[in-house]
N, C-alpha and C positions, 0 to 999 in steps of 0.2 A: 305473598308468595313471590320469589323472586328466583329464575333461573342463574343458574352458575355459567360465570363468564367461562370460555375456554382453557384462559391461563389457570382458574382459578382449580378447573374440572381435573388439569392435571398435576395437582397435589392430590387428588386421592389416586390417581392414574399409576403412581409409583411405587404405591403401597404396596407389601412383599411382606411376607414371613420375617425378614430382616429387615425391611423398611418400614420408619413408620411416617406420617405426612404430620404431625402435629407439632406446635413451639410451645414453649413454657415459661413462668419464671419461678424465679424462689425470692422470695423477701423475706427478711429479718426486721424483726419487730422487736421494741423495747416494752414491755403489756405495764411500764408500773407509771405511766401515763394514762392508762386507762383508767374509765370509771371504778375507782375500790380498786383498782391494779389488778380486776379480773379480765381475761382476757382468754374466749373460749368460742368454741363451735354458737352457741348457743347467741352469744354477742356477736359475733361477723355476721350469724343470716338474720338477725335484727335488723342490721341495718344492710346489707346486701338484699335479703327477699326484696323490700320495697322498694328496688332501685332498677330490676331483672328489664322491667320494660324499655329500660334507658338503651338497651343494646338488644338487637333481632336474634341472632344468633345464640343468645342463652337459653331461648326457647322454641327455638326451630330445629328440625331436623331435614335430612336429606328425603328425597323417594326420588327414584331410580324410573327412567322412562324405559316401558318394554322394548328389547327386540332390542335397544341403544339406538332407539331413532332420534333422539339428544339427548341433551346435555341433563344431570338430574338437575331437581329444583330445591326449592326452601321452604320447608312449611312450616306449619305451627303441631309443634307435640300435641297429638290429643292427650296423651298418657303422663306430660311433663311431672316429675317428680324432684322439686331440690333437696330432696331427701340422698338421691341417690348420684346428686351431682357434687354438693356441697359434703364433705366427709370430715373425721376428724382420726391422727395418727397422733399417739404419743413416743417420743426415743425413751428408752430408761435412761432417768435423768441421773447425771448430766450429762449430756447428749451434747457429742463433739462438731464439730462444722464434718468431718470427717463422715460419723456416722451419720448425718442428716443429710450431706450427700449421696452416700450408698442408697441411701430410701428413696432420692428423690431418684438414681439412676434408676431404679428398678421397676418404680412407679411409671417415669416418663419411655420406659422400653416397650409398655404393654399398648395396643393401640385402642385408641378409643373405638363404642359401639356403635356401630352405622344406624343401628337404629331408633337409636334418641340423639338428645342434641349431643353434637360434639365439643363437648368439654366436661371439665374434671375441674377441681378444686378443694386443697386439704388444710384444716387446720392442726399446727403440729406447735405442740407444746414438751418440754419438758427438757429446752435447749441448755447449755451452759450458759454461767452469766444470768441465768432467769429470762433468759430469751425466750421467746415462739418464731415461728414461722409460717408464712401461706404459701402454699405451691398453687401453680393453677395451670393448665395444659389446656389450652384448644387449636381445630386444624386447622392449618395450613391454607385451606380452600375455603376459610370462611375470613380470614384477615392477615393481612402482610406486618411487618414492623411497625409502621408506624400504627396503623390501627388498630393495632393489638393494645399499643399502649395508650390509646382512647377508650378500649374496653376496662383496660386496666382502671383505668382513672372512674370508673362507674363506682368501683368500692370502696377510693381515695374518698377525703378530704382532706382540704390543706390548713384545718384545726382540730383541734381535741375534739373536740363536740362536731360529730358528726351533723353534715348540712341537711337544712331542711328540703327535701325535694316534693316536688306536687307527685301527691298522688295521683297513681294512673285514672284515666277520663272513667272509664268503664272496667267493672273487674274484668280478669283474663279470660275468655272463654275462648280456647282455640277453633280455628275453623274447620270444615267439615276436610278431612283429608280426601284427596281427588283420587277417583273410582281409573280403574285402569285405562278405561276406555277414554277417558278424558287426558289421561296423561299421554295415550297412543296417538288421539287426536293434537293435542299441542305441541308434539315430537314432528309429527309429518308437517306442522304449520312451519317450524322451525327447520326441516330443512328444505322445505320452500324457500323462507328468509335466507338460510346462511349462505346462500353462491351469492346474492346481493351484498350482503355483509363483507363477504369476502372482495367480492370486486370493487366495493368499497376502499378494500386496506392490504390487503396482500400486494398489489403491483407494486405499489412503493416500497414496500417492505423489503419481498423477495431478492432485489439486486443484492441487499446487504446481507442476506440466510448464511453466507461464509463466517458471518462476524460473530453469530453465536457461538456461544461456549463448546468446544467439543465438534460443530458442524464440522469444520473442517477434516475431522476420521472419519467421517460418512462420505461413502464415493459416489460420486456424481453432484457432490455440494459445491464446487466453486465451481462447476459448468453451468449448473443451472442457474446459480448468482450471476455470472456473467451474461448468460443467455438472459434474463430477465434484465439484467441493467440494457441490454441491446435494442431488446421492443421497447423501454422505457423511454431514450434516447429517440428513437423510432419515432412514435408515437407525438411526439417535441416537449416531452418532459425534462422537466432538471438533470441532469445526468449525474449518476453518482460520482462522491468526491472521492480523491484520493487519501483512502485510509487510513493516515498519518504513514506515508512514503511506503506502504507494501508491508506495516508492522507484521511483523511473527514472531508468537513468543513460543518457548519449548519446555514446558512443565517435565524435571526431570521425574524419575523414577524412584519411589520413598518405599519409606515403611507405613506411610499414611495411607497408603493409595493401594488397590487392592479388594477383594469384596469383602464386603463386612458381615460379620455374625448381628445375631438379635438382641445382645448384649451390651451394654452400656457403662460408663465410669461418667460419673461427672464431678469437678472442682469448680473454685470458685473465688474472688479475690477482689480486693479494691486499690483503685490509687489515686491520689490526691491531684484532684483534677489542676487546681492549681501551682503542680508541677508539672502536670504535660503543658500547662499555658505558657509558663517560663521557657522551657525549651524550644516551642514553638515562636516565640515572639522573639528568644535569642537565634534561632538560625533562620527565620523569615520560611515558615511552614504552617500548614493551617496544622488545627487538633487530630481530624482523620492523619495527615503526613507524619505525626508524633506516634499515633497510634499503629501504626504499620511498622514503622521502625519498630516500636520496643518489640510488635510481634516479630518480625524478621530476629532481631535477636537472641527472644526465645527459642524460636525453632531452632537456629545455629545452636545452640549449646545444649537441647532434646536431640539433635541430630547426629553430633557429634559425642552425645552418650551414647546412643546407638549403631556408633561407625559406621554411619550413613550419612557425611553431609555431602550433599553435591557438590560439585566445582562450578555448575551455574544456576542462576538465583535460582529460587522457586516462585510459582505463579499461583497468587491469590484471587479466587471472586470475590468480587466486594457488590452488595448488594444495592442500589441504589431506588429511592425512591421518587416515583414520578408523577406523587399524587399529588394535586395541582387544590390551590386554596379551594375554588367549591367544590370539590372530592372530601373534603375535610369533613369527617362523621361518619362518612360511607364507607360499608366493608368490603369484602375480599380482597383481589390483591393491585395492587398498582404500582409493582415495582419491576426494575430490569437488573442488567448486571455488569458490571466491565471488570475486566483482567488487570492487574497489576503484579510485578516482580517485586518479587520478596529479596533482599541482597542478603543471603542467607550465607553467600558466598567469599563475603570481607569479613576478616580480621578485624579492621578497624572503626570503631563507633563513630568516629565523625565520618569518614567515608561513607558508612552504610547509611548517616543521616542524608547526605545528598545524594544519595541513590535513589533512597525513597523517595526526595521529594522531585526529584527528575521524573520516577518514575509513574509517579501521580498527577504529575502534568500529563506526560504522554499518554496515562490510562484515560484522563478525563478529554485529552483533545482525541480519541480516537472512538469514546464517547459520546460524545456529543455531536460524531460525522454522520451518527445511524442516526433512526427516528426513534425516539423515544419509548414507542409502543412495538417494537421489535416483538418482544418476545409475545405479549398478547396477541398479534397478527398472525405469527407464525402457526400462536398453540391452536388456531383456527382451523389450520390446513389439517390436522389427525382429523381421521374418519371416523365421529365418533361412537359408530359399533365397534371400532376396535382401537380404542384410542389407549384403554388401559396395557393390551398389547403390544400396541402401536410403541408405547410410550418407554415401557420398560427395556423393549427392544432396540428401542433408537439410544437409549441409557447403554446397554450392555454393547453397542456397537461404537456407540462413540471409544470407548476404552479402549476396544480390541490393539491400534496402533501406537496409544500413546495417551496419556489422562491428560486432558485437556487443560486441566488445575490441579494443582495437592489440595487444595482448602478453600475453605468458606471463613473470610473477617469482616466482620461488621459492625458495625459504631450506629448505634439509635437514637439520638439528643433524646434527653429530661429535662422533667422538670427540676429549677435550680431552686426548690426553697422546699423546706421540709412538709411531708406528706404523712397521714395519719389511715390509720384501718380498724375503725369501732375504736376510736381513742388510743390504742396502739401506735408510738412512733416508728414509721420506720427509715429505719437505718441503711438500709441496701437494697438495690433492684439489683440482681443478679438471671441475663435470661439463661433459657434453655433451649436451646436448638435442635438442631436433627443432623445425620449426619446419613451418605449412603453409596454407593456402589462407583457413582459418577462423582458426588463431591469431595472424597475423602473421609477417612476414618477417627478427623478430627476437626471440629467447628469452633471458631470463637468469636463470642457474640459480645459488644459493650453495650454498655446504657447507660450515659451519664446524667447521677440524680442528686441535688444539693452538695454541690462542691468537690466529688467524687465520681470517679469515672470505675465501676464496677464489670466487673466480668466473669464471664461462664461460659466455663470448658465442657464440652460434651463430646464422647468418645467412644469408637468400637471399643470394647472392652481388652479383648484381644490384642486390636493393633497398637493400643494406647493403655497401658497398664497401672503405668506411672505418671498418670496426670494430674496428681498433686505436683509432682518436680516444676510443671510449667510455668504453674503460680507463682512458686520462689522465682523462676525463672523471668519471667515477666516483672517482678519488683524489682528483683536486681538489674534488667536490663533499664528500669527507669533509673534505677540509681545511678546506670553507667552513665545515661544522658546526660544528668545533671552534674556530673562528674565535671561533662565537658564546657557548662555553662560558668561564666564569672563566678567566684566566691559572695560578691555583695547580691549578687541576682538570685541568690538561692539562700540564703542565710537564714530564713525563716520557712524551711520544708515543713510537711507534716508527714507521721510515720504513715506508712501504709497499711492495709489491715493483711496481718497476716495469720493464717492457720496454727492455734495451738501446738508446741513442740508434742505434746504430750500424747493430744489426737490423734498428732501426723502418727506417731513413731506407734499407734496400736493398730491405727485403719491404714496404713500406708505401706506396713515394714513390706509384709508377703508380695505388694507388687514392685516394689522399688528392686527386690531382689532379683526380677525379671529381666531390667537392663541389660545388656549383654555387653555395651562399655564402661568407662570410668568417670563416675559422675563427676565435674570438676569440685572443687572445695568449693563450700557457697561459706555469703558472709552469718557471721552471728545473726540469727531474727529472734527478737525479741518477741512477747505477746503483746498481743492488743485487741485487746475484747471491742467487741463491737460498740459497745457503751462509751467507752475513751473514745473512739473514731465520733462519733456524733456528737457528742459533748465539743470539740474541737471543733466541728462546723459553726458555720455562723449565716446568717439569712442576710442577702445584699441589702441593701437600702431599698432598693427598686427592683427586686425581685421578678425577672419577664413571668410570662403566664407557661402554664404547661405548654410542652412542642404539640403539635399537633402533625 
C-alpha cells in the first residue's frame, strides 16, 4: 500500500468530463517473427500474465480517504481481472494507420475506471502490411515518462523468444482492502505529518512559485514569491538568484489554445534519427535543439494554413525529468517543466535553427535557477479536501489573462536496438498523450526507438482537425534541415515513414476540408510500409541498455 505523492494526486485532480489524466502508446508490430507468425490476444497475455508482478500499478487500484483528509492510496485489487484489462480489437483488414488512429483516438478519450487498476491495454490485428498493434493507456498519477517506459519494457523483450522471468515468490493473493475507519485514521495521521513535510520544503520553494507555468495570471503570485524570498533572505538563507535577467515570455494567442471538447484526433509518424544527428552535430545543437525546431516549423506552416501565425514566437512546455539513478524502478511522477519559444515567427530555416538553439540554452539556464522539486513542493500547498477543486480552478484562472503556453513537446530517449512483444517485432513506439484546458488543444510527444525517433500527435478534435497535415509537416520540415546541411553530410538519408496516400485521402479528406487557409503545396511522399522502415534499421555494435 503506498499513498500518492501530491504532484502525483493532481493528475486525477484535473480530470473533467473533457479531461482525461491518462498517457498511452501505440506500437506497431511485424507478427511474421512470431512463433508460426501467429500473433494474438491469446500469445501477448502468455507472456504478459506472468510478468504483472514486475510493476505495482498493474494490479493496484486507487481508495479514496473519507471527508479528503488525504491524499488517496494504492492497493491491491481484491477483484483484479486481466480479462477486463488486457482486450483484443480487430480493423477490417486492411486497416490504414489512418483508421488505427481513429480507434486509438476514441479509445484514449474515454477515462479509465477509478475503481480497478488504472490501465487498459488492446491487441489489434488486422493492420495493412499484415501488421498488428498494442495500445496500452495508464494514469498519469501512477507514472511519469520516463517510468512509463519501464512499465512498458515489462512486456518487451529484446529477442524473439520471450525472456525467462522467475516466477512470482508466492501466488497473488491481494490484501485485505482497508475498512473506512482505518483509511479516516491514516488521513488524520497524515495531516499531522504534512505541515512537517511542508516546512520541510515549501520555504525554499516558495520564493520561486512566480516561475511556474501560468503562476504569473494568478494575482497575488509574484508578491508572495517575493514576500517568501524576503523571510528567506531573513532567516540567512541563500537568496534567490536572478532569474536569467527578469526573463518573460508571452505565449500568443492560437487556435490551439482555448477549452477543449472531450474529443480527440490522433496521428502519428517517424523520422530517421540519424538525420536529426546530422543536423545536430552540423549546427552544434543537442537532439532535443533539432527536435523543437523541426516542431516550430510545423507549427509555422499549420498556422499559416489557418491564418493564424503570430508575429512572436510561440511558447512550448517541455517536460523534464528529474528522476534521479536510485528513483530508477520507482513509480509516479518525478518530473517538472520549463518554457521554451518556439521561432514560429521566421521565414527562415537556418534562422529559426539558432533561435531554437539560443532559446534552449536560455530555457535550460532559467531551469536550473529553480529547485528541481518545484512543482512537487508546491502541489503540497492545495488543501487536500479541496484540492480536486482547488486544482481545476487555479487551471481555469491561470488562462483568464493570457495561456501561459500553446503546447506540450516532449522527447522520451529509447531504447537503441530492436525490441520484441510475444515474438512480435516491433517497429515503432509512438506515445499518446493528453491534452487540456491549460496546455493547449495540441501535444506532441517523441520517443526515440532503434535508430528512429517516432512521434504522436494527440488533439482536441475540434481545435485540431487536420492532424494528419502535421505529420507531412514535421517530415518536410526535417527535409528543410537537412536541406541546409553539406550534400557529403547527408548523402546517405533514410526515407521517413510516412502515412499511405491512399489512407490519408479516405480517413483524412472530411477534416482536411476544415482548414480555413491554403494549404502550401507539399513535396511528392512516397509510401513506406512499416516493414521497409525496420528492414533499413540496423542494431550498433555496442547497443546501450534501455533508458531508464
Amino acid at each position: 500500500m503506498r499513498q500518492l505523492t501530491a504532484l502525483d494526486a493532481q493528475f486525477l485532480n484535473v480530470e473533467s468530463p473533457t479531461t482525461v489524466g491518462h498517457v498511452g502508446s501505440l506500437i506497431i508490430l511485424d507478427p511474421s517473427t512470431a512463433p508460426g507468425g501467429e500473433w494474438n490476444l491469446e500469445s501477448v497475455r502468455a507472456v504478459f500474465e506472468p510478468r504483472l508482478y514486475l510493476a505495482a500499478p498493474f494490479r493496484q487500484r486507487l481508495v479514496e480517504v473519507p471527508l479528503g483528509l488525504g491524499r488517496p492510496y494504492w492497493v491491491d485489487d481484491p477483484h483484479f481481472d486481466i480479462e477486463f484489462h488486457l482486450r483484443e480489437l480487430a480493423l477490417p483488414s486492411p486497416g490504414t494507420h489512418q483508421e488505427l488512429a481513429e480507434q486509438v483516438a476514441r479509445i484514449h478519450a474515454r477515462q479509465l475506471d477509478r475503481s480497478r487498476p488504472l490501465w487498459e491495454a488492446y491487441v489489434i490485428t488486422g493492420l495493412e502490411g499484415g501488421r498488428c498493434a498494442f495500445y496500452s493507456k495508464i494514469h498519469h498519477a501512477a507514472i511519469d515518462g520516463v517510468s512509463g517506459a519501464e512499465i512498458l519494457e515489462t512486456v518487451m523483450d529484446v529477442t524473439v523468444e520471450p525472456r525467462v522471468v522467475p516466477p512470482e515468490s508466492r501466488p497473488f493473493v491481494p490484501r485485505r482492502m482497508p475498512s473506512r475507519l482505518e483509511l479516516l485514521r491514516w488521513g488524520a495521521q497524515s495531516l499531522v505529518g504534512n505541515p512537517l513535510e511542508l516546512l520541510a520544503t515549501v520555504p525554499k520553494s516558495l520564493p520561486y512559485v512566480d516561475q511556474l507555468p501560468g503562476a504569473a495570471n494568478i494575482p497575488g503570485t509574484r508578491l508572495l514569491s517575493t514576500s517568501a524570498a524576503l523571510v528567506v533572505r531573513m532567516l540567512g538563507e541563500a537568496a534567490r538568484a536572478d532569474l536569467d535577467g527578469g526573463r518573460e515570455l508571452r505565449a500568443p494567442r492560437t487556435p490551439l489554445n482555448g477549452a477543449i471538447t472531450a474529443h480527440r484526433r490522433f496521428s502519428f509518424g517517424s523520422l530517421p534519427l540519424s538525420d536529426v544527428k546530422r543536423v545536430k552535430n552540423h549546427f552544434g545543437m543537442t537532439v532535443n535543439d533539432v527536435v523543437m525546431a523541426v516542431t516550430a516549423t510545423a507549427l509555422r506552416r499549420w498556422l499559416l494554413d489557418h491564418d493564424a501565425l503570430p508575429d512572436i514566437p510561440l511558447v512550448a512546455a517541455v517536460p523534464v525529468s528529474i528522476r534521479t539513478e536510485d528513483q530508477a524502478g520507482s513509480g509516479g511522477n518525478q518530473v517538472s517543466v520549463m518554457l521554451a519559444e518556439l521561432p514560429t515567427h521566421l521565414g527562415d530555416p537556418a534562422e529559426r535553427l539558432e533561435f531554437t538553439r539560443e532559446s534552449m540554452l536560455e530555457a535550460k539556464r532559467a531551469f536550473d535557477a529553480v529547485p528541481a522539486s518545484l512543482l512537487q513542493d508546491l502541489s503540497a500547498l492545495v488543501p487536500t479536501a479541496l484540492s480536486g477543486l482547488a486544482a481545476r480552478a487555479l487551471f481555469k484562472l491561470a488562462t483568464v489573462p493570457g495561456v501561459p503556453f500553446n503546447l506540450f513537446v516532449s522527447n522520451v530517449p529509447g531504447p537503441q536496438l530492436p525490441l520484441y512483444i510475444a515474438g512480435a517485432r516491433v517497429e515503432g513506439v509512438f506515445p499518446v498523450s493528453a491534452v487540456t484546458d491549460l496546455t493547449g488543444g495540441l501535444n506532441i510527444t517523441m520517443f526515440s526507438y532503434d535508430g528512429s525517433l517516432d512521434f504522436g500527435l494527440i488533439a482536441c478534435r475540434e481545435m485540431v482537425p487536420d492532424v494528419w497535415n502535421l505529420i507531412d509537416y514535421l517530415l518536410d520540415a526535417m527535409e528543410e534541415m537537412l536541406d541546409l546541411v553539406p550534400h557529403e553530410a547527408s548523402a546517405s538519408r533514410r526515407s521517413p515513414l510516412r502515412p499511405s496516400a491512399a489512407g490519408r485521402s479516405a480517413a483524412g479528406g472530411a477534416a482536411a476540408k476544415k482548414s480555413t487557409g491554403g494549404t502550401a503545396k507539399k513535396k511528392a511522399a512516397a509510401e513506406h510500409l512499416p516493414g521497409q522502415r525496420a528492414a533499413a534499421k540496423h542494431t550498433p555494435a555496442n547497443p546501450p541498455p534501455p533508458a531508464s
